[in-house]
C-alpha positions as CSV (number, residue, x, y, z in Angstrom):
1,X,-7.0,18.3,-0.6
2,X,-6.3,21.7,-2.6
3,X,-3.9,21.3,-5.7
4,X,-0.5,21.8,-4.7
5,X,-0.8,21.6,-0.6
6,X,-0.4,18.7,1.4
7,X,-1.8,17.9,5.2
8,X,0.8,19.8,6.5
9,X,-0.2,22.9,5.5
10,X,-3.3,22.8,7.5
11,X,-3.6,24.6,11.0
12,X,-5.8,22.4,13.3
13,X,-7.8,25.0,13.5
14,X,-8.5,25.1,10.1
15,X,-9.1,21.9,9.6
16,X,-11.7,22.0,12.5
17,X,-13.3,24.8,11.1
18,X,-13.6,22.5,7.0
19,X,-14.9,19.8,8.9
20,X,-17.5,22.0,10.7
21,X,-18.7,23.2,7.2
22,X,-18.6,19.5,6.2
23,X,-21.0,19.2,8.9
24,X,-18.1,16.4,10.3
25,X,-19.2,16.8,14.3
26,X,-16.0,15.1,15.1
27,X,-11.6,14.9,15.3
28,X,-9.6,13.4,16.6
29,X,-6.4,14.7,17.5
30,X,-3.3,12.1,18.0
31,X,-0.7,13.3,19.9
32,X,2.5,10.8,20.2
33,X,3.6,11.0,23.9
34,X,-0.6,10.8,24.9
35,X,-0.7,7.9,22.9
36,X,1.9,5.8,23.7
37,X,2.1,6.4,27.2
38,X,-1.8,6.2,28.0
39,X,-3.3,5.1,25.3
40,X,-5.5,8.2,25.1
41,X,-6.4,11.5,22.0
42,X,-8.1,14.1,22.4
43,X,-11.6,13.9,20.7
44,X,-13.0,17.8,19.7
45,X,-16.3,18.1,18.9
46,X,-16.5,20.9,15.7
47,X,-20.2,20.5,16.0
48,X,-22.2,21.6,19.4
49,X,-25.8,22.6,18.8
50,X,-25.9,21.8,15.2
51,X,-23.6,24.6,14.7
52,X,-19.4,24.6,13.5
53,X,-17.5,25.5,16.8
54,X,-13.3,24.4,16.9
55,X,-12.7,25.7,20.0
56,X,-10.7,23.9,22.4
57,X,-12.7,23.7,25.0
58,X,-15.0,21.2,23.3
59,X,-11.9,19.4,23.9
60,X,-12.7,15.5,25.9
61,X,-9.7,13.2,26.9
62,X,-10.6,9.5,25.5
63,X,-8.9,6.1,25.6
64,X,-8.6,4.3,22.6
65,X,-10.5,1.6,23.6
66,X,-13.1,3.9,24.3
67,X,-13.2,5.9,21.1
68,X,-15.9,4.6,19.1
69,X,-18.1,3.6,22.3
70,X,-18.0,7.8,23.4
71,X,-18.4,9.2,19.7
72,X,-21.6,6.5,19.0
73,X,-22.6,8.0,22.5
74,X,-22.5,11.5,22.1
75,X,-23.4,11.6,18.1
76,X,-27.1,11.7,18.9
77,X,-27.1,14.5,20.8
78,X,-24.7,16.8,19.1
79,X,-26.8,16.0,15.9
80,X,-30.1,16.8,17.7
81,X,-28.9,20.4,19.2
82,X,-29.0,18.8,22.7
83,X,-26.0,19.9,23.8
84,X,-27.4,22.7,25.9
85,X,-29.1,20.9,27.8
86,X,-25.9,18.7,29.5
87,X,-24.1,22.0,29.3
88,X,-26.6,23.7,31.6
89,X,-27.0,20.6,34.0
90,X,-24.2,21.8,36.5
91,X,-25.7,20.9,39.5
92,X,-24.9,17.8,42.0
93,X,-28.4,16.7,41.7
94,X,-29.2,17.0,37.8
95,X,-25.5,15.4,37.1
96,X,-26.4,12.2,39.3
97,X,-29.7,12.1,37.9
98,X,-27.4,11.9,34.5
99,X,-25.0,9.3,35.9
100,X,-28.1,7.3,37.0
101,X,-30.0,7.4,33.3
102,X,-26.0,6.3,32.4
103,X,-25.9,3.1,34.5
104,X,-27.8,1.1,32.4
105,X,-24.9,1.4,29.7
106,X,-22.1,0.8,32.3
107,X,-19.2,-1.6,30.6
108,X,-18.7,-4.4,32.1
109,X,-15.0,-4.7,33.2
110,X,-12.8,-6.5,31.5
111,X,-9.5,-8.0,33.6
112,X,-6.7,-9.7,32.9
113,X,-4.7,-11.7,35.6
114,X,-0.6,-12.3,35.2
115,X,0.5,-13.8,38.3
116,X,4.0,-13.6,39.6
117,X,5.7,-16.6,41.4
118,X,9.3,-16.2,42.6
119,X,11.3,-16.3,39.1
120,X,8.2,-17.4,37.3
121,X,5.4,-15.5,35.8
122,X,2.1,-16.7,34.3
123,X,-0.4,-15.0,31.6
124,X,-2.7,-16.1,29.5
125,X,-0.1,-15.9,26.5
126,X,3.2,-17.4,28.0
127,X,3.3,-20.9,27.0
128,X,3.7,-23.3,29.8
129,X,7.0,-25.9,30.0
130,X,6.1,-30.0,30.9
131,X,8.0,-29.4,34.7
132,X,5.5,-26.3,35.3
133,X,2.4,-27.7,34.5
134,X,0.9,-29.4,38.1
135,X,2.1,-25.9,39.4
136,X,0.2,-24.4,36.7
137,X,-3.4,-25.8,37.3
138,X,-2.9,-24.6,41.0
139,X,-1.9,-21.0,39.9
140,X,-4.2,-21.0,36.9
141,X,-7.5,-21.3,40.0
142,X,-5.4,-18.7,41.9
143,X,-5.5,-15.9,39.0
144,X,-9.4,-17.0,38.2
145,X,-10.6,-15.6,42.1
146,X,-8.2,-12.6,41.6
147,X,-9.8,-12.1,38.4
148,X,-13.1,-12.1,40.2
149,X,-11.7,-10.4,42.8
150,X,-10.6,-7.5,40.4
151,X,-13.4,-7.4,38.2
152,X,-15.3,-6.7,41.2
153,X,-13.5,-4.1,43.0
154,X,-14.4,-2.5,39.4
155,X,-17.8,-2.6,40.1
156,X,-17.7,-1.4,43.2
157,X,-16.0,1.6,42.1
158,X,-18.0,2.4,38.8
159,X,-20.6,-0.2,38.2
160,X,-24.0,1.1,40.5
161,X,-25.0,4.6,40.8
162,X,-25.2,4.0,44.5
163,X,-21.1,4.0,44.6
164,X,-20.0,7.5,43.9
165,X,-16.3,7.7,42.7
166,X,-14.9,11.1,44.2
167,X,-12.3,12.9,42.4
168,X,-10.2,15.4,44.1
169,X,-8.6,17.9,41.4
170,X,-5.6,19.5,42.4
171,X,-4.0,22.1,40.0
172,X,-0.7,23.1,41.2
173,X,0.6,19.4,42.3
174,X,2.6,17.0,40.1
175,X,1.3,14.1,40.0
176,X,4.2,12.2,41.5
177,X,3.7,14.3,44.8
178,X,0.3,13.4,44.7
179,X,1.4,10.0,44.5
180,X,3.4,10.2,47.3
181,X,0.4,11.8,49.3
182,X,-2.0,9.0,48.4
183,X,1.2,6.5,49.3
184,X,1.1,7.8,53.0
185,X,-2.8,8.4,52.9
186,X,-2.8,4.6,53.2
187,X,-0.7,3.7,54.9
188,X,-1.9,5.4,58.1
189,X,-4.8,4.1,59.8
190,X,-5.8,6.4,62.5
191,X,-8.5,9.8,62.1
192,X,-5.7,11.8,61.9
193,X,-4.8,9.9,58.7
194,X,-4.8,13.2,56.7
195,X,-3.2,15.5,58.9
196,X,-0.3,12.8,59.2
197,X,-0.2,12.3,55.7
198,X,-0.1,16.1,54.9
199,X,2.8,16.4,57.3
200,X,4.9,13.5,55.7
201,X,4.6,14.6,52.5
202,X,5.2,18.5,53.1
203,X,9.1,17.2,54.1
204,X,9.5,16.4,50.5
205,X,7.4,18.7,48.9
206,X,7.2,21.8,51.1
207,X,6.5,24.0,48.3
208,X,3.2,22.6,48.3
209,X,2.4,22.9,51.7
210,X,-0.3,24.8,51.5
211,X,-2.1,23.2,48.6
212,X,-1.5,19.8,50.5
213,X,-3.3,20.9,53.6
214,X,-6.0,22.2,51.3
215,X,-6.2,18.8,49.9
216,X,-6.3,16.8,53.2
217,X,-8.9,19.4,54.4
218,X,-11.0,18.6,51.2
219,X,-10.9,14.2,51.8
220,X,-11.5,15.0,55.5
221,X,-14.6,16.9,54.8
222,X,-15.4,14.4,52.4
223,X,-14.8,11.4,54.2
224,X,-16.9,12.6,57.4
225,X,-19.6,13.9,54.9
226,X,-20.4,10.1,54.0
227,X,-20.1,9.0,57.6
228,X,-16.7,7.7,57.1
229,X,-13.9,8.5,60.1
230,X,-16.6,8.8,62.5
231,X,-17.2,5.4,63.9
232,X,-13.8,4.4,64.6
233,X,-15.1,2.1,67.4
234,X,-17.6,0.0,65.3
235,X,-16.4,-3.5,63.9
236,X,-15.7,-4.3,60.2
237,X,-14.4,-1.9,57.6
238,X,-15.5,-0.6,54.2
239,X,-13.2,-0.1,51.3
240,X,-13.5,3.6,49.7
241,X,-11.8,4.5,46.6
242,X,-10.8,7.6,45.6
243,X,-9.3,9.5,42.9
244,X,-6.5,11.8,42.8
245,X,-5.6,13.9,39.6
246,X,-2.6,16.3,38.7
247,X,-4.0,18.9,36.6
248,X,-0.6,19.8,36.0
249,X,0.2,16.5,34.9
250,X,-3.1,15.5,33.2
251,X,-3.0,12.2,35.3
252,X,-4.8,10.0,37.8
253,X,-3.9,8.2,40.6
254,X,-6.0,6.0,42.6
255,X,-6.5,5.4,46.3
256,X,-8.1,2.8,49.0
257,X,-8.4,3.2,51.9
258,X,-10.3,1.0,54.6
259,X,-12.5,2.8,56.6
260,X,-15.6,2.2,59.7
261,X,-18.2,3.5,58.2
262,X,-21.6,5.1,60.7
């Protein structure tokens, strides 16, 4: 710290730039509202290539639980002058080839079941009274095969590179409307699921009418792409998760829908 200043003096950029000459690849930058209502900073890499860049757009959204687990990840090959190479790798093929060598390192979900009963609830915390507790053993198997239930549907999503979770970006959309979208997505079970659900949610947000259409052009190509929506006559179903995220809003919402798949 120089003699007579204090933390506040320093621009972010600045400090980026004295931890780039500290050869300090990393910071982490804490903003309240991220923080307390997703958990999540921003982590900057000030090293890329071995060399000082503070730019922004080194710039990576991170949960807190996360942190360590994505810095200890990408330490190696910031050191190393790697960088490059994942930069360059913009292709479909050479970025599942990535999320393939990645699969081996997947997390293994962790869940947590609170089950609600009438004017009850039940965690893992919430001590149980004397008149509760034949109820309790009978709910306490119930929120074990949700568990499994859950922890599953996790891997299903993220856990084999097989599954590939597609993210639609939209960057004009709040993401309540998109919310509302995905809300009447599932709800409808026909083909024209998409149409339906474009035209539902254009009464409530008709200034986005034309990025909505856009968007339920984009799942429909999708969806038929992977031999979904085109074997509506077959028996059984698939679940398909998707995500949806608000630029806009910096925020995710997710999707299911049950499908025939060819």
């Amino acid at each position: 710290e120089s003699q007579g200043a204090t933390a506040s003096d320093w621009s972010l950029d600045e400090l980026c730039g004295v931890c780039a000459i500290m050869k300090i690849p990393f910071v982490v930058i804490v903003q309240p509202h991220m923080l307390k209502d997703k958990g999540m900073v921003r982590l900057r890499k000030v090293m890329v290539n071995g060399v000082g860049d503070s730019s922004n757009s080194n710039d990576e959204l991170v949960s807190l639980e996360n942190l360590a687990w994505t810095v200890r990840e990408s330490l190696p090959s910031i050191l190393s002058g790697n960088d490059d190479q994942a930069i360059d790798q913009t292709s479909s093929g050479q970025m599942q080839n990535n999320s393939n060598r990645e699969s081996g390192k997947s997390l293994e979900p962790a869940v947590e079941c609170i089950y609600i009963q009438n004017d009850h609830f039940f965690d893992a915390e919430r001590p149980v009274s004397k008149g509760e507790t034949s109820n309790f053993k009978v709910v306490r198997k119930e929120m074990r095969g949700v568990a499994q239930r859950a922890e599953a549907f996790l891997k299903m999503m993220v856990g084999s590179s097989e599954n590939v979770l597609p993210v639609f970006v939209v960057d004009d959309i709040s993401y309540w409307c998109l919310r509302d979208f995905g809300t009447n997505l599932m709800k409808i079970s026909h083909e024209q699921r998409c149409t339906s659900a474009c035209h539902e949610t254009i009464e409530s947000y008709p200034s986005h009418k034309r990025s909505l259409k856009t968007l339920g052009a984009a799942i429909d190509s999708y969806m038929k792409r992977t031999g979904f929506w085109q074997a509506e006559n077959k028996q059984g179903h698939e679940e398909v998760a998707l995500l949806l995220y608000s630029k806009l809003d910096d925020r995710f919402d997710l999707v299911t829908l049950k499908c025939r798949r060819n």
